[in-house]
C-alpha positions as CSV (number, residue, x, y, z in Angstrom):
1,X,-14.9,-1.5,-5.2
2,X,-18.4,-2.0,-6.5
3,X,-20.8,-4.2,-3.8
4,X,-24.1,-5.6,-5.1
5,X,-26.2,-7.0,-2.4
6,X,-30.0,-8.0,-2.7
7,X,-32.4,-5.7,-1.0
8,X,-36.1,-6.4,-1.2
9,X,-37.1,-3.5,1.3
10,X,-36.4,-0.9,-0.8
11,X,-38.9,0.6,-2.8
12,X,-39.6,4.1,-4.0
13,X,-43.6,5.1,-5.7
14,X,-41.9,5.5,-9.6
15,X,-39.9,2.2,-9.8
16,X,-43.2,0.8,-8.0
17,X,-45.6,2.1,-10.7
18,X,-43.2,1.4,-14.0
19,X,-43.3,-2.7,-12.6
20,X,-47.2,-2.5,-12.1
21,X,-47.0,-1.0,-15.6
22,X,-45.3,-3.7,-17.0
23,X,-47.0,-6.1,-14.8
24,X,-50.0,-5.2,-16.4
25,X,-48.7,-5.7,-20.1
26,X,-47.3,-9.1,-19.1
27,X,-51.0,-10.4,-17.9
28,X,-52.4,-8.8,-21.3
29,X,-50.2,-10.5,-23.5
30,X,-48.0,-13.5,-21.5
31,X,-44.9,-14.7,-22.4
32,X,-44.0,-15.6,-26.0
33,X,-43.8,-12.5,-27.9
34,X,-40.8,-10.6,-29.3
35,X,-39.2,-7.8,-27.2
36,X,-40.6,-5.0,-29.7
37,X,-43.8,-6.2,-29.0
38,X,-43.2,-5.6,-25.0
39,X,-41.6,-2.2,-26.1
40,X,-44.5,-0.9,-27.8
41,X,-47.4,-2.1,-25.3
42,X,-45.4,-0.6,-22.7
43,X,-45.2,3.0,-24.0
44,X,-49.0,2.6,-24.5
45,X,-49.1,1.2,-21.1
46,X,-47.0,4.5,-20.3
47,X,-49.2,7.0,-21.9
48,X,-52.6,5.1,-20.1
49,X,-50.8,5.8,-17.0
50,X,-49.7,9.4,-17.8
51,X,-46.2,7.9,-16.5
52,X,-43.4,10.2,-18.1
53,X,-40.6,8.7,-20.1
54,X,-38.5,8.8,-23.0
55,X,-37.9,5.7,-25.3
56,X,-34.9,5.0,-26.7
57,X,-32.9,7.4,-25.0
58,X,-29.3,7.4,-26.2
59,X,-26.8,7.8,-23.0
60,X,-23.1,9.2,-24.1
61,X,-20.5,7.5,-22.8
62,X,-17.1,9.6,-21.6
63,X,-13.6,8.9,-21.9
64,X,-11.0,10.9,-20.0
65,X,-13.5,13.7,-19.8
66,X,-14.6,14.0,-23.5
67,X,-17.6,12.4,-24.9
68,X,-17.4,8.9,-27.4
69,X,-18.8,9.1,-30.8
70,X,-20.0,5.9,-29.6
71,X,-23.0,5.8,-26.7
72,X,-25.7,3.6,-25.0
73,X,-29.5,3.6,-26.2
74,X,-31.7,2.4,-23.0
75,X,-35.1,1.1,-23.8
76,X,-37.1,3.7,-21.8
77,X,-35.8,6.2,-19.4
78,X,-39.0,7.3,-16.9
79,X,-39.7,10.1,-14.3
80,X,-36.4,11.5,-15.9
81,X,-34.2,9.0,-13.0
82,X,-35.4,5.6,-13.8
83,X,-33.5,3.5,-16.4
84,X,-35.7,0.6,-17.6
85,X,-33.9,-2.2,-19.8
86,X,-36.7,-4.9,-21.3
87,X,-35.9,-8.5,-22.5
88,X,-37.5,-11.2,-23.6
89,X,-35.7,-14.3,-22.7
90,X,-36.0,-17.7,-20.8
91,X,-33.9,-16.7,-18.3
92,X,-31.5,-13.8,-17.8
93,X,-27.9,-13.5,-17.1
94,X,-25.2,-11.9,-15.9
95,X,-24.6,-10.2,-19.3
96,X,-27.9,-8.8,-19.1
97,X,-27.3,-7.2,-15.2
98,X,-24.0,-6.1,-16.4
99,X,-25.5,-4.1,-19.3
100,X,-28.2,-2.1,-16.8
101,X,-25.0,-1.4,-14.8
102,X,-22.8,-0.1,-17.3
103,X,-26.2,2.7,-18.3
104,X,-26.2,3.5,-14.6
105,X,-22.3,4.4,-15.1
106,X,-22.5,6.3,-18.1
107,X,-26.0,8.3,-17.3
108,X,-24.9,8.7,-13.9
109,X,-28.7,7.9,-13.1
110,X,-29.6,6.0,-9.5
111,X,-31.9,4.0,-10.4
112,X,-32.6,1.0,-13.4
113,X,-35.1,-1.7,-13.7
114,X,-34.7,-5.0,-15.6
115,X,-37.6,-6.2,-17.1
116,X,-38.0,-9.7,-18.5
117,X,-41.3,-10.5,-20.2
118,X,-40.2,-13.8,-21.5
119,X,-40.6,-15.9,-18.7
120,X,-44.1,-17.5,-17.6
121,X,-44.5,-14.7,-14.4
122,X,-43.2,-11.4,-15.6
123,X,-38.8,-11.2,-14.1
124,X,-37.9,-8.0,-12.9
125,X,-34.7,-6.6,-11.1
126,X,-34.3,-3.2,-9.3
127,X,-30.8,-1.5,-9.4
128,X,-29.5,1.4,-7.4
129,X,-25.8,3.2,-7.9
130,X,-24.5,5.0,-4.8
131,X,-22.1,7.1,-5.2
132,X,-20.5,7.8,-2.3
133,X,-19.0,11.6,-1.6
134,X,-15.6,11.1,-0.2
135,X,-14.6,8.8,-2.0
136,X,-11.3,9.2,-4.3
137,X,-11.7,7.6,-7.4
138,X,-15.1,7.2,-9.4
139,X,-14.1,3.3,-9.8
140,X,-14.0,2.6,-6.1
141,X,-17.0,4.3,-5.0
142,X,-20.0,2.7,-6.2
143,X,-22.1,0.5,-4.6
144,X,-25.0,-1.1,-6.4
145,X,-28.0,-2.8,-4.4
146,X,-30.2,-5.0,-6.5
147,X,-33.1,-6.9,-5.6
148,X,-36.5,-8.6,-8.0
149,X,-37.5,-12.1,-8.0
């Protein structure tokens, strides 16, 4: 059974410096702009920081052990174990969590961040997949533990 439960005292040095990276963009420009524009002030915000990442990273997604011709693209994958997901929206939804979770699934990566520049102060949610080692079936043991503002 998947568990989400908010946890604000978990934080890590890479997930820490990719939302002072995009805190940083979001005091340049503010809210307002189109998402592209957040994509591409980021990587340059990326490169300033000498953070490593990949944009656009496409994530394959498995069925019964054999790959889909059909896969996920993530906006930036960073450090090589962060997935970072950027909107630009009044407010986000479920639809928008759901999507971060279903890249955590089929990258089997730990760790996402949400990042939602459309809002007056910059939105951001932190995501981490557990996967627990005795469990039996890949359904029933992860545990997801989210926590922004």
């Amino acid at each position: 059974m998947t568990q989400i439960t908010a946890d604000k005292d978990i934080r890590d040095p890479e997930t820490y410096a990719i939302i002072g990276a995009a805190i940083q963009v979001h005091n340049e420009l503010g809210a307002g702009f189109l998402e592209a524009v957040y994509h591409e002030a980021l990587e340059r915000e990326f490169q300033f920081l000498n953070l490593p990442y990949e944009r656009e990273r496409k994530l394959p997604i498995y069925y019964r052990g054999e790959p889909l011709n059909t896969y996920y693209q993530v906006d930036f994958l960073c450090y090589g174990t962060v997935l970072v997901e950027l909107k630009a929206l009044q407010t986000l939804s479920g639809t928008e969590e759901a999507q971060v979770i279903n890249y955590l699934k089929a990258a089997k990566i730990h760790k996402a961040l949400l990042i939602n520049f459309g809002t007056p102060r910059l939105q951001y949610k932190r995501f981490v997949h557990h996967l627990r080692e005795s469990a039996s079936s890949a359904d029933n043991s992860r545990e997801m533990v989210r926590d922004g503002q």
